[in-house]
N, C-alpha and C positions, 0 to 999 in steps of 0.2 A: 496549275490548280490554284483556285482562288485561298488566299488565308481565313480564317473565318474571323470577322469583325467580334473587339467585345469594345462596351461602354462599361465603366465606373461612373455611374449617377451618384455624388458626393465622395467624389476621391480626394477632397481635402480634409474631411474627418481623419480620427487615427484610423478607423478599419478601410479604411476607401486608400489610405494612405498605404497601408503595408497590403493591400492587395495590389497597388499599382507598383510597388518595391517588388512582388515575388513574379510581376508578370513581363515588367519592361523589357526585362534582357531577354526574353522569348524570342525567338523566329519565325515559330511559326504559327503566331496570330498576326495580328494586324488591330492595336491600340488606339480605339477612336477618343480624341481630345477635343473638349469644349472649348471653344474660348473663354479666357478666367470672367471675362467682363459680362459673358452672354450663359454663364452656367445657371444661372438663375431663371432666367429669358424661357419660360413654359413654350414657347414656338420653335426657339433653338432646343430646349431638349429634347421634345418631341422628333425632329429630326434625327437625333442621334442614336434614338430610344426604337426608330424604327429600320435606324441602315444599319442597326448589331445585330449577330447572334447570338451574341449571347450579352447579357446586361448583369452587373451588379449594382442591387439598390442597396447607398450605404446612408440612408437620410430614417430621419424621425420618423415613427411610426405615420401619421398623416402625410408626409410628405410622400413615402413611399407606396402610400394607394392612391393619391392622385400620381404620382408617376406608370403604375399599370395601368390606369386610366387613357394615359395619353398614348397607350401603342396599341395602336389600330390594324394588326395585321398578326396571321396567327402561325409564322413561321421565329419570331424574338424568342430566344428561351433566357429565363430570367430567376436569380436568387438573391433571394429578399434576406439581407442580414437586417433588419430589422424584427419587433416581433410581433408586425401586424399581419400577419399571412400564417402564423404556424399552428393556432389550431383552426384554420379554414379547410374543410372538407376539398376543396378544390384545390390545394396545395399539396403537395409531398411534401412531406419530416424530412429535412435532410441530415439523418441521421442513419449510414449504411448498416453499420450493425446492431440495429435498435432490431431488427427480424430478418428470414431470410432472404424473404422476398425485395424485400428495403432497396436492396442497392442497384437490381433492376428495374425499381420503380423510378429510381431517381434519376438512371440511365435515358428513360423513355421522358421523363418529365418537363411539359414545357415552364411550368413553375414550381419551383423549391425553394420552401422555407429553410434557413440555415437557424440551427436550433440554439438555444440560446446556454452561455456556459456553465451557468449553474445547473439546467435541466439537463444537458449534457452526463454530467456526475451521477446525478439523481438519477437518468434512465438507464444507465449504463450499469446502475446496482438492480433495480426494481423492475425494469422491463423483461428479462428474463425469468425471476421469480415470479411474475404476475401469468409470463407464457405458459409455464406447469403447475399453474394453482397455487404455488408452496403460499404464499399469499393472497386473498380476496383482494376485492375492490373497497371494503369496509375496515381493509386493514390501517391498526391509526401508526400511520409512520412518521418518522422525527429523522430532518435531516441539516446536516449541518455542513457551511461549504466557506471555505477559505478562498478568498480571488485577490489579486493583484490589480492596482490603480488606475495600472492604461484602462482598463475599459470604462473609468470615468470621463474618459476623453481630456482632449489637451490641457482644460482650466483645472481637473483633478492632477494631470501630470504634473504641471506647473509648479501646482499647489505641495505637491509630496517632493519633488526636487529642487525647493526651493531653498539653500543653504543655509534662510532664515526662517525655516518653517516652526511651527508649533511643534514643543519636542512630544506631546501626547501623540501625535501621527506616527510616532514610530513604533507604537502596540497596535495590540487587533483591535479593530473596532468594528462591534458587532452593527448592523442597520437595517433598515427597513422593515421595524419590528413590529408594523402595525397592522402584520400577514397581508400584504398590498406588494409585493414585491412583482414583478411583472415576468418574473417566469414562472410563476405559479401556473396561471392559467395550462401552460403546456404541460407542464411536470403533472399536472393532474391529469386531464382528456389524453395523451398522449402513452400514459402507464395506465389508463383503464381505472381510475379511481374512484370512488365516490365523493371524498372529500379531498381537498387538497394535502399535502404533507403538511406537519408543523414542522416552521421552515427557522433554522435561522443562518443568514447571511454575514461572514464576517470579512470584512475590508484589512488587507494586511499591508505593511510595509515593503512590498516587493514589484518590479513592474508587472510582471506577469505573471501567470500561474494558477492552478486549481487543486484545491485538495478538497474530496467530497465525502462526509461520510452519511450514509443513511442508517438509523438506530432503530434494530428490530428487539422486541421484545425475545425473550428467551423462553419460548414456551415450544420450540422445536428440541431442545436440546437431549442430544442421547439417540434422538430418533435417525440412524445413520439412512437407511434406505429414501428416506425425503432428502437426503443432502445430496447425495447420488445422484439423485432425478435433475436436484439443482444446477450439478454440473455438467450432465445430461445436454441440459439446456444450452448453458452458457458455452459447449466447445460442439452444438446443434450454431450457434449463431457466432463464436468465433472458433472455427477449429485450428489455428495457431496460437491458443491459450496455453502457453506451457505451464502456467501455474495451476488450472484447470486440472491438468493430467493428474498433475502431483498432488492436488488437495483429492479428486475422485479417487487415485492409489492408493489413500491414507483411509479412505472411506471402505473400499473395497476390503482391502486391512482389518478393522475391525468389523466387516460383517461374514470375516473368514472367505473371504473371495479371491486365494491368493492366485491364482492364474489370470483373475480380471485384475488386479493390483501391479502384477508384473508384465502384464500387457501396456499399462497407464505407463509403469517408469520407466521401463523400454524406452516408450516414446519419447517421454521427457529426454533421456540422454540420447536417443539418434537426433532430435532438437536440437541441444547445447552439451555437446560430448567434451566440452572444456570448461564448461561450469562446475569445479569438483566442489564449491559449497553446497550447490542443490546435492550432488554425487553421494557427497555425505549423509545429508537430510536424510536422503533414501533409505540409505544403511541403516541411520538411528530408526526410523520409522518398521524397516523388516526385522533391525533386532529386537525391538520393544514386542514383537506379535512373534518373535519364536524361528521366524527367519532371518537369524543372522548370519548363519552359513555362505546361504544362497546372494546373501546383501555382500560378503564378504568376494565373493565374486565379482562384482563391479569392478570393487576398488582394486581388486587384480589386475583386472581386466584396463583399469585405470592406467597404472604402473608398467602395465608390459605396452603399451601403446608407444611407450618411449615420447612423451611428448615433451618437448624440447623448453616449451612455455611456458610448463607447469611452476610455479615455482614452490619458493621451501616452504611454504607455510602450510598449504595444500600437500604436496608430499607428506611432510611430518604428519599432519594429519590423518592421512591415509596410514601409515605404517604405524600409527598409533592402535588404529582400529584392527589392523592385522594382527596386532599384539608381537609387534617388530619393536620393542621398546627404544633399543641401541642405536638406530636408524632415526628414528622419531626424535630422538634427544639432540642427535647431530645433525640433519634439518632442523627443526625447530628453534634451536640454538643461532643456525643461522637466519632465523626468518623473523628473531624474538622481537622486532618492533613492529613486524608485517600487522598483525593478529589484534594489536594493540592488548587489551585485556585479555582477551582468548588465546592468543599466540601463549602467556603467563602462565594459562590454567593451565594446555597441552604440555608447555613443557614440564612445569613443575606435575600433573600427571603421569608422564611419560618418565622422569626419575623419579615418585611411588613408586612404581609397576618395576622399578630396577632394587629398589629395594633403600632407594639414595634417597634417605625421608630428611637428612641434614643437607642435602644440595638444595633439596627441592622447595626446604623452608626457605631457604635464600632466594632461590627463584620469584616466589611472594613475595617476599618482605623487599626484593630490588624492584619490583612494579611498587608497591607501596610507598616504596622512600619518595619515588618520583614522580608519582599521580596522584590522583584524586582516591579516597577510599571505594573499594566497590565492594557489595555483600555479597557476593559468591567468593570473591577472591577471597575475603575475609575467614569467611567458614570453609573454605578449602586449607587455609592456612591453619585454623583452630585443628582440622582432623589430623593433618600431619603433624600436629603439636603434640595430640592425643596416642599417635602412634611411637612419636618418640619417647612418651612421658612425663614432655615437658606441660603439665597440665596449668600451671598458671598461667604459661603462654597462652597456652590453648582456650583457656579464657578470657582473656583479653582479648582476644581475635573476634571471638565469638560475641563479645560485649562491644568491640569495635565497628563492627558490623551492624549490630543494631542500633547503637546511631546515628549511621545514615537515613536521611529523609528519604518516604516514598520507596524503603525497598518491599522486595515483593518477598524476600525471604525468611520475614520476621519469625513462621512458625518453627522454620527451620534450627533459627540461630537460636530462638528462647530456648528449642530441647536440649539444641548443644549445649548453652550453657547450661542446664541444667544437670547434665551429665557430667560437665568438667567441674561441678562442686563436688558432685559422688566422687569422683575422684581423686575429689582433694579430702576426700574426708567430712566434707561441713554438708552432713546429710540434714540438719536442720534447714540451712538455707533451702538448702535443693528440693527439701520439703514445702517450702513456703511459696518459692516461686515455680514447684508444679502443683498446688495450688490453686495458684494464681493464672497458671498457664490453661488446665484444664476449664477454666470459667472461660475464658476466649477459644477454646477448641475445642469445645465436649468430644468431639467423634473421635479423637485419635485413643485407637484401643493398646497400641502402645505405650502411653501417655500412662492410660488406666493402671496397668499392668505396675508399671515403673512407680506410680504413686504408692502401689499398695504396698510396694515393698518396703518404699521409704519411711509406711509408715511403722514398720517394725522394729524401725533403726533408732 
C-alpha cells in the first residue's frame, strides 16, 4: 500500500518548522522535500504541490493563493495555516468543535483553513452562545487575548530571547490597537456577527500560549434556565466537557432540578472518580441547596473505594465534611503543607469543630509567621479569637486582614471589626465605623440592625 505523500510549502518558517518536527518520525507518510535551492523555484513547487496529498501552506497570505493556484489537479488536499482562505466560502473552518457537523466537514474537505489563534479563544467562547441565541449577531462584545511570541516568527523570537533584550519586553504589551488585527475578519463572519468584537490583543513574555477572555455584559444575570440552554449547547458540541456537567448541575440546583443536577454530577465523577477537589465542589454545591445528606454520600462513597492514591489533604478534607473532626485533624496534619493556605483553614477548622480554639489559633498564626498575609485566613483567625475571648486579638486579625491589597473580603473583615470593638467595650468607635460601614454597604440589614443598637449605647 502506497504511503500518502504530504508537502510543507514553507517549512522553514516557525509553523512549517514544528509541523515538519511532529511529522518526520512518522511511518507511515511519505515526506516530500524541496531542494533548499529550488523551494522558491514556482515550477519546482508546482511539482511537489501536485505529487502530495496532502499539502501544508505555511507562507504569507499572497503567497499562499498563488500557491493553490499553481495545483492543477483536483485530487491535493490542502490546509492553509495562513489567513487568506478562512473566510472563503469555498474553504472549511478548520475548527472541529466550532459545530457539529464541523469535523465531518473537515474529514471530506479537499481545502481547510486552519483557524487563526486568537479566533480560536474567541470562537471557542461565542460560537456556542450565538448557536442558542443566548447572544444576537448585534451583540457588542469585548475580547481580550494573551499570545506568546513564537508566533511573531523567528525575528520576534530572536528578539524576546535575546539576553540583551529591552527589559520593557518582559510585561504585556498590548497591539494592534488600531482594530486592524487580522483575525478579525474570521472572529466576526465565522461567529455570525454583525460587527466585529472590540478586540484587544496582548503580546506576553512567554513562548507560547493562549489565554482568551470574551467580556459579556451582565444583563443575563439571575436568569438560570438561559444558562442551562448555554450548557445545553456547549456539551451539544463537546460532550467530554466535564466542567460543562458541573457548571449545568449547579444550574439545575438552583432551578430546584435535583434529579437533573445529580444526573450532571454523576457524570462528572464516573469522568474523574479521582478528582476529590471537584468531589468536593459538588458537596459544597448540594449542601448550599439543602442536599447535604445525599452530597455526603459521594464522599462515602469516596472513602470506601479505598483508593490507595488518595492522599491526606483530600482525605482530611472529605472527613472534614462528614463531621469525622479527629480523622480530619490527623490527616490534615499530615498533608499541612499539601493545601498551602487551605490545607491551614481545614485544619485549624477541623480543631474549632473539636473544641481546640487554642491549637487552632496556632494553626493560623504558624501559616502567618511563615507566609505572606491572606484575608480569609486572617478573619478565620479574628473568629477563633472571638471565641476564645481574646478580643484584642481578634482585632488585630481582623484589622490585619484589611490591609491587604485587593482583597475581596473587606465587607466581611469591617463587620468583624466592628464587632470586636462591641466587645471590647468602645461602642463609640463601633459606632463610627458602622457608620461609616453602612455608607459603603447600605443593603446589609444586619448592619442596620447592629447600628441601631449601638445607637443606644
Amino acid at each position: 500500500m502506497n504511503k500518502p505523500k504530504v508537502y510543507i510549502d514553507g517549512k522553514e518558517g516557525t509553523t512549517g518548522l514544528q509541523i515538519y518536527d511532529r511529522l518526520a518520525a512518522r511511518e507511515d507518510i511519505q515526506l516530500l522535500l524541496i531542494d533548499e535551492d529550488k523551494r522558491k523555484d514556482a515550477a519546482e513547487r508546482k511539482k511537489f504541490l501536485n505529487a502530495a496529498d496532502l499539502v501544508f501552506l505555511c507562507l504569507p497570505d499572497a503567497a499562499a493563493v498563488e500557491a493553490v493556484s499553481l495545483i492543477d489537479n483536483d485530487r491535493t488536499r490542502v490546509i492553509d495555516c495562513s489567513t487568506a482562505h478562512r473566510t472563503n466560502p469555498d474553504w472549511v473552518y478548520g475548527f472541529p468543535e466550532l459545530k457539529k457537523e464541523q469535523r465531518e466537514a473537515i474529514s471530506a474537505a479537499k481545502r481547510v483553513a486552519n483557524p487563526g489563534c486568537h479566533a480560536t479563544g474567541f470562537l471557542a467562547c461565542v460560537a456556542p452562545l450565538r448557536q442558542v441565541g443566548a447572544i444576537q449577531p448585534d451583540y457588542p462584545l469585548t475580547c481580550w487575548s494573551l499570545t506568546g511570541y513564537s508566533g511573531g516568527g523567528k525575528k520576534m523570537i530572536a528578539e524576546y530571547e535575546d539576553p540583551g533584550r529591552d527589559p520593557l519586553l518582559a510585561g504585556p504589551a498590548p497591539y494592534s490597537l488600531g482594530m486592524k488585527h487580522k483575525h478579525l475578519p474570521e472572529m466576526q463572519k465565522i461567529a455570525g456577527l454583525d460587527y466585529p468584537p472590540a478586540f484587544l490583543p496582548v503580546l506576553g513574555d512567554v513562548y507560547k500560549g493562549m489565554c482568551t477572555t470574551v467580556m459579556l455584559h451582565n444583563t443575563h444575570l439571575g436568569k438560570h434556565l438561559e444558562a442551562e440552554e448555554i450548557y445545553d449547547a456547549v456539551l451539544a458540541l463537546r460532550s467530554g466537557e466535564k466542567d460543562a456537567y458541573f457548571l449545568r448541575g449547579n444550574v439545575r440546583m438552583a432551578l430546584d432540578d435535583y434529579e437533573g443536577a445529580k444526573a450532571d454530577f454523576e457524570k462528572v465523577i464516573s469522568m474523574d472518580p479521582k478528582n476529590y477537589d471537584r468531589l468536593i465542589e459538588i458537596f459544597e454545591v448540594m449542601d448550599y441547596f439543602g442536599h447535604g445528606e445525599e452530597g455526603r454520600e459521594y464522599l462515602r462513597a469516596a472513602l470506601d473505594a479505598g483508593d490507595t492514591g488518595m492522599d491526606q489533604y483530600a482525605r482530611g478534607r472529605i472527613h472534614y465534611y462528614l463531621g469525622d473532626y479527629q480523622s480530619a485533624c490527623l490527616a490534615l496534619e499530615e498533608a499541612r503543607e499539601k493545601g498551602g493556605v487551605e490545607s491551614y483553614l481545614y485544619l485549624g477548622r477541623a480543631y474549632e469543630a473539636t473544641g481546640d480554639y487554642n491549637y487552632a489559633a496556632n494553626v493560623y498564626n504558624s501559616y502567618l509567621e511563615k507566609n505572606e498575609g491572606n484575608a480569609e485566613l486572617y478573619n478565620q483567625l479574628g473568629l477563633c479569637e472571638m471565641t476564645r475571648g481574646e478580643y484584642r486579638n481578634a482585632l488585630g486579625a481582623f484589622q490585619a486582614g484589611m490591609q491587604l491589597e485587593n482583597t475581596t473580603m473587606m465587607q466581611t473583615l469591617s463587620f468583624n471589626e466592628i464587632v470586636a470593638y462591641e466587645y471590647l467595650g468602645e461602642y463609640m468607635q463601633a459606632h463610627v465605623l458602622m457608620e461609616n460601614y453602612l455608607k459603603n454597604y447600605p443593603d446589609d440589614e444586619q448592619a442596620k440592625r447592629e447600628y441601631k443598637f449601638l445607637s443606644t449605647r
